[in-house]
N, C-alpha and C positions, 0 to 999 in steps of 0.2 A: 376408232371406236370410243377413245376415252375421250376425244373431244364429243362427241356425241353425247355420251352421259352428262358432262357440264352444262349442255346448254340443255339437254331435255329427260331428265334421268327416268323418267318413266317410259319413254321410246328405247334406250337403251337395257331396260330390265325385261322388257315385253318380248326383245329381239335371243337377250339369253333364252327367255325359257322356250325361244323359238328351236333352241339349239346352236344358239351362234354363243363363241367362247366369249367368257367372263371380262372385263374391260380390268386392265390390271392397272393398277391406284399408284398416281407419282407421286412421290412425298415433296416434290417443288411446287406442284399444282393443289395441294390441299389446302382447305380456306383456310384464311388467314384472319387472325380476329380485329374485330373491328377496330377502326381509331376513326376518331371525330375528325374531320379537315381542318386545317388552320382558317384556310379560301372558304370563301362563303360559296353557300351550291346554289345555283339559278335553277328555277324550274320552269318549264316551256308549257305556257297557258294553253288552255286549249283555244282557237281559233273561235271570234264569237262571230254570229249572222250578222249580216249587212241590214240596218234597216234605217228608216227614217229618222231616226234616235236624232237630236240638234249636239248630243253629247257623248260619240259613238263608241269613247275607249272606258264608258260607266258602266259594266256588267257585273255579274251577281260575284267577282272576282275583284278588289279594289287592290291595286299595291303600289299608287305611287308612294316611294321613298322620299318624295321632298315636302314639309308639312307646310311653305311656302310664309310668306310677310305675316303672318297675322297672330294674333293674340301673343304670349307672350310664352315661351317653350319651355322655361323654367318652371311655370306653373305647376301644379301635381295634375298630373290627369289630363292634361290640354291635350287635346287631335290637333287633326288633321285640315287646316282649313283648306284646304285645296277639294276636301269630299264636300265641305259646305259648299264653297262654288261648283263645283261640278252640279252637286244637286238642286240648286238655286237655275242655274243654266239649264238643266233638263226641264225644271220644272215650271219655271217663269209665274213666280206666283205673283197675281196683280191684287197690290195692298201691302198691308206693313208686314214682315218677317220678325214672328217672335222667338225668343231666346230667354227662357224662364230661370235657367243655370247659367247662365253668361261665365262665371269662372273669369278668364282674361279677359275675354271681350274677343274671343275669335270668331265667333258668328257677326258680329259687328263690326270688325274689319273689310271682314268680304262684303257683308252689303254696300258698304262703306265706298269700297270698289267698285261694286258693278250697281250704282246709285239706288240701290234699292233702300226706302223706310224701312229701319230695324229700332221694334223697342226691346233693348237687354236688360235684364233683373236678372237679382240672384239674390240667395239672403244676405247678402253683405249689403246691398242697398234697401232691403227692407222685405224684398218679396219672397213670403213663404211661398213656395209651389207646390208644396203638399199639405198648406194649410183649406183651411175649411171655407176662409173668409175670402177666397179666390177673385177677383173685382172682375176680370176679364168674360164675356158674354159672345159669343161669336161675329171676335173683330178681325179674327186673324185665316187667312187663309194658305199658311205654313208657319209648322210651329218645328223649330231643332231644338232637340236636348239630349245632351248628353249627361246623362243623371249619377252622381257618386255612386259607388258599391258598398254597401256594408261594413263597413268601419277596414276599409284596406287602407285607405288615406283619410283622413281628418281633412274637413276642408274650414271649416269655421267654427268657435267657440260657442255658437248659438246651441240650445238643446234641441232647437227644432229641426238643426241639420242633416240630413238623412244620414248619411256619414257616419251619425252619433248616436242613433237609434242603437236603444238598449238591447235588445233583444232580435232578431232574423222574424218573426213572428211581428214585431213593432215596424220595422221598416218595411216590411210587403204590406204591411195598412196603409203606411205611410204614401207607400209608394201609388198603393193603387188608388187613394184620393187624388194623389198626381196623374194620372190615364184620367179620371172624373173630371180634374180640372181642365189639361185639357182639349175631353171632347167637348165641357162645355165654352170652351175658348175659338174653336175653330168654327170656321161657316161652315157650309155643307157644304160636300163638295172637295172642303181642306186638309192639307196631308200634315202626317204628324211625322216625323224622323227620330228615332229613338236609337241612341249607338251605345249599346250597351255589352257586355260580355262575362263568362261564366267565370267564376273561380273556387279556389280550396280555401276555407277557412280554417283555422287549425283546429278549432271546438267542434265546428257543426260540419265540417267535413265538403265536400265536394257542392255549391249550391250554384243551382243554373238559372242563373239571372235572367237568360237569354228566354226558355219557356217562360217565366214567371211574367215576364216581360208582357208577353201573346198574351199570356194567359188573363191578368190585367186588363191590358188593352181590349180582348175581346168584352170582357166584364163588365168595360166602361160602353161598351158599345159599337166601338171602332171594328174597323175589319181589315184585315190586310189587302194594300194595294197592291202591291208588286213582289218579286223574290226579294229572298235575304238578302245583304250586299255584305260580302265577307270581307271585312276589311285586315290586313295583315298589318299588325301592329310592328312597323318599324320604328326605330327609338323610343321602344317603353322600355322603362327606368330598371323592371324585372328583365331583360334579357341581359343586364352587364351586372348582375349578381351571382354570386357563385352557392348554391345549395350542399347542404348536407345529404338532404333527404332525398330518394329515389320515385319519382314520377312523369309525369308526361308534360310538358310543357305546352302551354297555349300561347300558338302565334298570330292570335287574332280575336278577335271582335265580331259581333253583331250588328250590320245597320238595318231594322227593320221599319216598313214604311206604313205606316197607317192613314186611313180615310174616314171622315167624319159620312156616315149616307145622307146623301141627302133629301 
């Protein structure tokens, strides 16, 4: 009976008031409070459909652990190029691959690889991607970016840096001329990949990038192509810190995919 209460204690309390005696309580078997595992816990994916897919283990679930040859892993903020090739390989886009944040040059590795034109900027070479004077007119027909967050890392001394934006108010301007540039960057037809993710600021509190993101993008015109792709942020920099403060931890990312209509 008291194994019964363990695995289903509301079968077990239905059967007392049936008139079946009380399940009497071992003190060897009463929980025991929690402790974190040393071993890392694996979790068992759910099973994705078979289909036509040219890239069939890229579902709305992403968790390779190896961030593979590219760009350079020191950098603050650098992925994952292995999700660039995977989505490069899905997507096979014919024409140049642009990369508006370049950061290391990891989108430009992988083209680099799998021989496809890629032009990289970032503002270290010159190109504002949230500025106004955008040159780019629908030359591209895949655009990746992986855009800084709100001053969590600093990426360049420039003021125009997103990064650096004064204000949470100043950067969703900022940002959302960058969705404007671009939709007007892509052909029609052209997917835009945006990997972005929520976090806690200490001032402004809990701010979800990830909506704002949609939110944006719809604004600018774009629509979503396909599901989220939840990316599991293995080796970010935040998981080998040790906190004071009591919260939930984010093990992941946002990759959402957008379409210019044509």
């Amino acid at each position: 009976m008291y194994a019964l209460s363990t695995i289903n204690p509301f079968l077990a309390a239905r059967r007392f008031r049936q008139g079946k005696a009380a399940p009497t309580p071992q003190p060897e078997l009463r929980p025991q409070r929690y402790h974190e595992p040393e071993q890392p816990i694996y979790a068992k994916l759910p099973r994705a459909p078979k289909n036509a897919s040219p890239v069939p283990h890229l579902t709305s679930l992403y968790h390779n652990a190896e961030a593979g040859p590219y760009g350079d892993r020191g950098y603050p903020g650098n992925c994952s190029g292995n999700l660039i090739k995977d989505l490069l390989l899905y997507f096979k886009p014919e024409g140049i691959v642009f990369d508006p944040m370049s950061g290391s040059g990891t989108c430009a590795d992988v083209c680099r690889e799998l021989c496809i034109p890629c032009m990289s900027w970032d503002i270290h070479s010159g190109l504002d991607a949230c500025g106004k004077d955008f040159p780019a007119k629908e030359m591209f027909p895949f655009i990746w970016a992986h855009p800084p967050y709100w001053r969590m890392k600093l990426y360049a001394d420039d003021p125009r840096d997103l990064s650096r934006a004064p204000t949470l108010e100043c950067f969703l301007q900022r940002y959302g001329q960058f969705f404007r540039n671009c939709a007007s960057a892509l052909n029609p037809g052209g997917k835009l990949a945006v990997l972005m993710g929520d976090y806690c600021d200490k001032e402004e509190g809990f701010i979800p990038l990830c909506y704002h993101s949609k939110r944006l993008a719809f604004a600018a015109g774009l629509k979503q192509h396909c599901t989220d792709i939840i990316r599991w942020s293995h080796g970010a920099s935040s998981s080998r810190k040790v906190y004071r403060s009591v919260f939930i931890p984010g093990l992941h990312d946002v990759l959402a995919i957008f379409e210019k209509p044509n």
